[in-house]
N, C-alpha and C positions, 0 to 999 in steps of 0.2 A: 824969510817966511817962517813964520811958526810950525814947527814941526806938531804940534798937539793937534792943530786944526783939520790935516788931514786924515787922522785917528778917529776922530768926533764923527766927521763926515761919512765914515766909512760904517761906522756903530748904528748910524741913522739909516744908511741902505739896508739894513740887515733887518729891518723889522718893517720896514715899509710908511708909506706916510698914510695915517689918518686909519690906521690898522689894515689897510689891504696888501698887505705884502702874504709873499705866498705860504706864511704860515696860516693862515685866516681860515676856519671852519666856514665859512660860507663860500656860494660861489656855484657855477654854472653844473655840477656835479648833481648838488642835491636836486635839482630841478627834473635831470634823469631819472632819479628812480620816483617820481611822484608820475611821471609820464607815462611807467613801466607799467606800476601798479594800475594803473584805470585802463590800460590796456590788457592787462588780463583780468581785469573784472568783466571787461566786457566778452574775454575768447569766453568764459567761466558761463558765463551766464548763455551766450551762444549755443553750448552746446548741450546744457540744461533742458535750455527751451526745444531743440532737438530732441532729445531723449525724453522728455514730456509729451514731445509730438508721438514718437514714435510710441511711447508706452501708452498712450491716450488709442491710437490707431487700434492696437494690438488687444485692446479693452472691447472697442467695439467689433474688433474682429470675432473674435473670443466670447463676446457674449452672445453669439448668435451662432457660432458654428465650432464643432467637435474640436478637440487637440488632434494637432498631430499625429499620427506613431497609434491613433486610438484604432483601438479592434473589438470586433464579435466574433467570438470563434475564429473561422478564417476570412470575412468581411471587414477591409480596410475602410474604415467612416469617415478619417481622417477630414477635416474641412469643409465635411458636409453637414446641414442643417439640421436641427429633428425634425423636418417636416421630410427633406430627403431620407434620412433612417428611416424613418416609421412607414416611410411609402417603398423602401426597399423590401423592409418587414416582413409589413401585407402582402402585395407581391410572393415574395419566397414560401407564405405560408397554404398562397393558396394551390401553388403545386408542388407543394411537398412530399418527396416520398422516402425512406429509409430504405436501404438495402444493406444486410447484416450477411457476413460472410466469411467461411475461413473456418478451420478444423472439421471440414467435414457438413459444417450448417451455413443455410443458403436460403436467407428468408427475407425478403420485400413487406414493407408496413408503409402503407400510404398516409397521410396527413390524418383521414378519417379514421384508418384504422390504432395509428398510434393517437389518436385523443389527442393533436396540440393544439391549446386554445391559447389565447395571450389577448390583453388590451395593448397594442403597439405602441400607441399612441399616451398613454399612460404609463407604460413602461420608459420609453425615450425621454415623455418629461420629467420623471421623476430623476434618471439618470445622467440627463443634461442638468438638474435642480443640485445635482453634489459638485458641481466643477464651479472653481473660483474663479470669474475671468482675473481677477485682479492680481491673480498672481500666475499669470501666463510667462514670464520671463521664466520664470524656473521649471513652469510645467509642460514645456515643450520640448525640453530635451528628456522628459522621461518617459517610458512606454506607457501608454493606457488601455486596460485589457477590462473592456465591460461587458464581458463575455458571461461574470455571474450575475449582472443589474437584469439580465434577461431569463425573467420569468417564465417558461412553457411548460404546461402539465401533460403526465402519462393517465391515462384510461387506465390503469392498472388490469382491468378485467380484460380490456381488450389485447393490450401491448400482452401482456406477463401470461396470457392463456397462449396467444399465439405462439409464443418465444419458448415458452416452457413446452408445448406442444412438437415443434421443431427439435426442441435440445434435448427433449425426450427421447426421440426418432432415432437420433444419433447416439444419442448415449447409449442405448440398448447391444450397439456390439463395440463398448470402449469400452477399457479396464481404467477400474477406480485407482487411486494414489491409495499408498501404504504408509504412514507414518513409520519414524525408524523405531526400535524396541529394542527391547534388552528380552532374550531366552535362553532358556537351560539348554548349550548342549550337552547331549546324552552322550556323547563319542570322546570330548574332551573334558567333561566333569564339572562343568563351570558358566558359568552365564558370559555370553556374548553379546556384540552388538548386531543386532541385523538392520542393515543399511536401506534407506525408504526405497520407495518405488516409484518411478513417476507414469502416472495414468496417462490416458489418453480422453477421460472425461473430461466434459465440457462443465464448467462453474456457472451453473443459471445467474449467480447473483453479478458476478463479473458481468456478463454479457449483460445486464440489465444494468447496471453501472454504465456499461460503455452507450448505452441504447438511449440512458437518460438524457446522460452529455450530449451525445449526440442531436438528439431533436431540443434540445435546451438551447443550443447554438444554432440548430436548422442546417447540419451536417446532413449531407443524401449519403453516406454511405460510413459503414464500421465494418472494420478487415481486422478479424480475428486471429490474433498471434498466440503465443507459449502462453501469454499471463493469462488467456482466459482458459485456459486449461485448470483442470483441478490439481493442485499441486499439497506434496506433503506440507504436513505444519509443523511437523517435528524430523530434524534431520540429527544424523550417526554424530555428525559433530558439536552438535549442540549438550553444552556443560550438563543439563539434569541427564541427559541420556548416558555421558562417561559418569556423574557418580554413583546413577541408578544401576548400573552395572557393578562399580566398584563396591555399592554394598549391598548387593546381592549377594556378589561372591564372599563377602564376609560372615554371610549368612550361613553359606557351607558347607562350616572349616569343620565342624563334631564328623567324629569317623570313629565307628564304636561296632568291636563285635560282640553280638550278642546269642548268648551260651543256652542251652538246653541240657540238664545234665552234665555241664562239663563238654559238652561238643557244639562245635561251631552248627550255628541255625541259620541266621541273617547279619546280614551286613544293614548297618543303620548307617549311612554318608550321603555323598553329595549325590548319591543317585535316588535315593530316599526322597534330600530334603528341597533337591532342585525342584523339582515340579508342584511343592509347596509351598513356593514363593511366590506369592504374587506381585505382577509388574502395571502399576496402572498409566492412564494413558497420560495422567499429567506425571509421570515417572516418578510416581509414587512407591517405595517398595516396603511390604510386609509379609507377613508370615497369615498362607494360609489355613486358617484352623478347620475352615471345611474340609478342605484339601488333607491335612494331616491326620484329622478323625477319618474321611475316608481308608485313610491307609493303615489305621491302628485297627479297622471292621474287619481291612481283608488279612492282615495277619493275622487277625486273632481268629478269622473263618477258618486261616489257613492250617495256622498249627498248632489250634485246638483238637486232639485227638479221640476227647470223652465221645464214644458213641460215631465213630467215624468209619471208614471200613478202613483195616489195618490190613496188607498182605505178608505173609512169615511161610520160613522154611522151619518144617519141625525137624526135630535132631536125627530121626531115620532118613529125611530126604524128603520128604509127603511137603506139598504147597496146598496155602487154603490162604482163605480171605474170611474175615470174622467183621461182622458190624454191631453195634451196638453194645452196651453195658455201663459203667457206671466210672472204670478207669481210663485215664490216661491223662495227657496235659488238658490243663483249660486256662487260656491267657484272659489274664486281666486287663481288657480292652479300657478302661478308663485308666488305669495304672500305667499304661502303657504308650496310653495318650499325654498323659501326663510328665514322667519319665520323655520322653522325645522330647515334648516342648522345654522340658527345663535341657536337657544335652544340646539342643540347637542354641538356646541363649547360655549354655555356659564353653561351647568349641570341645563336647568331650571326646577325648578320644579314648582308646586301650579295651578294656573288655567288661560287660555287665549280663547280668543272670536277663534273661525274657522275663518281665512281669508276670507271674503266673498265681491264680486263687490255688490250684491243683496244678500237682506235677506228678509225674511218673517216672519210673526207671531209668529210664532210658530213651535216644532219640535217633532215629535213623531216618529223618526226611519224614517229609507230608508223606501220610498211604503206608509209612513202614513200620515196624515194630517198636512199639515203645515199651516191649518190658525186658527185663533180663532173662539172664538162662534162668534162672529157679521160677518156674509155675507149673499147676496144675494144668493140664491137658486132658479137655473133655469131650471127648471124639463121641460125638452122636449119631453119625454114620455109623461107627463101625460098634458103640456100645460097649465104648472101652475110654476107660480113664488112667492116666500116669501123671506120675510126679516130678520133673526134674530139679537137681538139684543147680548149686553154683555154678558148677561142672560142666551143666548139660547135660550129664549121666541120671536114667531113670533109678530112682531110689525107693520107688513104689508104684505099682500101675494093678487094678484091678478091672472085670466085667462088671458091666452096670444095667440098670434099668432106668432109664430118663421116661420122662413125663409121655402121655401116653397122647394121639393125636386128637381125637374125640371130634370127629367132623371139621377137620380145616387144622387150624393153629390151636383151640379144643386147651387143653393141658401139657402140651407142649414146654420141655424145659429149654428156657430162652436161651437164644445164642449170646455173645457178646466176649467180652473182656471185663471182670471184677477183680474183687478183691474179696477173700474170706475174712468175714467181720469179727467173727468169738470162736472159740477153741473153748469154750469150758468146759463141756462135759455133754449131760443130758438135757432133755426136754420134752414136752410133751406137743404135738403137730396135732393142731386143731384145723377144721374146715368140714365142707358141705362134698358130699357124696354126689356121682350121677344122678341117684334118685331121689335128693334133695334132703336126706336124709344129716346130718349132723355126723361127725367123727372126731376122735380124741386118741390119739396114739402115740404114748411113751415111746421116744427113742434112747440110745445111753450115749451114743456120739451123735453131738449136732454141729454142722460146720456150714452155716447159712454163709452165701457168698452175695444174694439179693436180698438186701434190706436183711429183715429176720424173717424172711419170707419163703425162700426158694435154698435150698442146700442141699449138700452130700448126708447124708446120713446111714447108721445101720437097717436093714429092710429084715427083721428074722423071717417078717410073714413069706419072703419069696424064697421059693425052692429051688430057683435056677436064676443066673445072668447071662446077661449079653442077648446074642442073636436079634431074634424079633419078637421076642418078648412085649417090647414096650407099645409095640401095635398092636400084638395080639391080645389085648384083654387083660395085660398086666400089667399096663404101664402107670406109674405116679400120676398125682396131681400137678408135676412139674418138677419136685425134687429127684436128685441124684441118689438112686439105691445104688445101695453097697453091703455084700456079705458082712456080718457081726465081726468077722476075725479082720476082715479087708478095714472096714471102718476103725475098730481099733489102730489097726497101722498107722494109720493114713492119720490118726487124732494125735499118734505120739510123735508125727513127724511134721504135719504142719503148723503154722503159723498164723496168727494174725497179720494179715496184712499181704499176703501171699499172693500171688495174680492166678486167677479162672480164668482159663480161657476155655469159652463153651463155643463150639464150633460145630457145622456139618463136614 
């Protein structure tokens, strides 16, 4: 036997005869999946047509009756028709009635009286007119609330007289809300927060809000809680209220004594300039200038002394009160206006003079003595004049003749507080007699202390002073007689500028 031939034979089994051996790409396999595939064309299409069915159903469903989950107010529609809505509607409208209730008010409004009118029936369709049936697969799982597509009008006159009539009633013994603010306190020098207030007032517009809703959705009833109360609009913690405080207080910070002669008069600081701050309500802060002229009028009422009545101890011990005359301080109430508003915008502090057109001597408080120890002293009472010196020690004092009374105040030499105006020598005292008569009288010492009008002078024509002379028929025209040798003294030792003080 040929050994090749079963080598041959065995290369031949290995691929098969006529190609089918079991390497072969064809074959009972591929037949399988041609079988598969038309089988699922057909599950494919099965459940197509299914879900065609069911979305076609859900179309006709849908174009005739509400979504799901759909609401008025609190009237579930859900699945019902617009001919069912709009007959719930009517219905609900024709015995409808409101009852409003809660803080105190307690008022019934019937259909008629709140004015609600509606086309139901047009409102429904319009509101059925916005829903897509066709996309009902997604709109059914969402909520629908066509609680605004429902048009109902207020009577305004009737609804908002009654309501406002009720919230009236009540209101009358409620306390109103307090917005929070910023104020000066006085006790601790600074502006604070003062924290709101909550009222017990009723909010007409709230309730009229709530009243609307309500008959808009065909609600029978509104139970009035906190929120219709009147409530603040600005509270402590709100950011304009902390910086409106914070610069206020920056407003302040000037603290400034201010001198009269050299002596403490007034304190210009935060107790000044607090209450001239003003805080508005949108937490507005500025400087008020009414407010600060108010306070430049009363100081300068206050410790303006020209013409004021002064009380003083004279140097023997005697008390009197003198008004009127031509010295003492007089503040320059624009200057002084002026001066504060620059020290508030520059934080001054340390010490500055009072503004003043006129000043005097000296300052002892409102009502007290504004001159030094050196002035003349013209006692009308007793008809007697002195001089004191730096001292206080009298360095000259004579009897006198003052002005003579002539039916009332007549020629009377006026009271007051002056100043001797000239020292120079002589002059001649012109004027009208009782009897209308004209006069011209050379004096050699003249020491006018009113204008160039009224003064001390020599009297040779009189042959006595003092006592009651000056009522009896010898009194001046209003100037101060004095003996020629008294006058003399009295020229070599005053001054211009000297202080009169003419008193009873």
């Amino acid at each position: 036997m040929n050994p090749a031939t079963p080598q041959a034979f065995s290369t031949a089994g290995t691929y098969g005869i006529d190609g089918f051996g079991p390497e072969s790409g064809a074959g009972p396999s591929s037949d399988g999946k041609r079988r598969g595939a038309r089988i699922a064309g057909i599950v494919i299409g099965v459940i197509f047509g299914i879900l065609l069915v069911v979305y076609l159903v859900g179309v006709a469903i849908f174009s005739g009756h509400f979504w799901p989950k759909a609401m008025i107010g609190s009237r579930d529609i859900s699945f019902q028709t617009p001919d069912e809505v709009t007959s719930v509607l009517e219905q609900g409208i024709e015995k409808y009635s409101l009852r409003v209730h809660g803080d105190g008010l307690d008022v019934t409004l019937t259909a008629n009286e709140a004015g609600v009118r509606f086309n139901a029936e047009q409102i429904v369709n319009e509101m059925f007119a916005e829903a897509n049936e066709w996309a009902w697969p997604v709109e059914v799982f969402r909520e629908h609330d066509e609680t605004d597509s429902l048009v109902a009008t207020l009577d305004e006159s009737g609804v908002a007289d009654k309501l406002h009539e009720a919230i009236d009633a009540v209101n009358e013994n409620t306390v109103a809300p307090v917005n929070a603010t910023v104020a000066y306190d006085e006790n601790a020098k600074m502006f604070t927060i003062v924290k709101e207030q909550y009222g017990t007032q009723i909010n007409t517009d709230v309730v009229m809000q709530d009243v609307a809703q309500a008959v808009a959705t065909l609600e029978s009833e509104v139970e009035l809680d906190e929120r219709a109360l009147s409530q603040p609009t600005i509270f402590s913690t709100d950011q304009c209220v902390i910086d409106a405080a914070s610069k206020a207080n920056s407003m302040i910070l000037a603290n400034v004594q201010l001198l009269m002669a050299g002596t403490n008069a007034l304190v210009f600081d935060a107790s000044v300039i607090g209450p001239c701050i003003a805080i508005g309500e949108d937490c507005s802060v500025s400087l008020n200038e009414d407010a600060l002229g108010a306070w430049a009028d009363e100081v300068a009422a206050a410790y303006t002394t020209v013409g004021s009545t002064r009380s003083y101890m004279r140097a023997d011990g005697a008390q009197f009160s003198v008004s009127g005359g031509s010295y003492g301080w007089k503040v320059d109430r624009d200057a002084l206006y002026d001066w504060a508003k620059a020290a508030i915008e520059a934080d001054q502090t340390g010490e500055a003079e009072l503004p003043c057109s006129q000043t005097a001597n000296a300052w002892n408080g409102v009502g007290g003595r504004d001159w030094g120890a050196r002035y003349i002293d013209i006692d009308l009472s007793a008809q007697h004049a002195r001089l004191f010196d730096e001292n206080g020690e009298v360095i000259w004092e004579s009897d006198i003749v003052s002005g003579k009374p002539r039916g009332g105040s007549g020629s009377l030499t006026p009271q007051g507080v002056y100043v001797i105006n000239s020292n120079s020598g002589g002059s001649t005292l012109e004027g009208t007699n009782d009897d209308g008569s004209k006069y011209k009288t050379p004096v050699t010492y003249w020491m006018p202390f009113v204008g160039n009008l009224i003064g001390l002078h020599d009297a040779s024509w009189q042959y006595a002073f003092g006592g009651t002379r000056y009522r009896d028929g010898a009194g001046s025209h209003g100037c101060v007689n004095l003996p020629p040798s008294k006058a003399a003294e009295l020229h070599n030792l005053c001054r211009v500028g000297d202080v009169v003080v003419s008193h009873w």
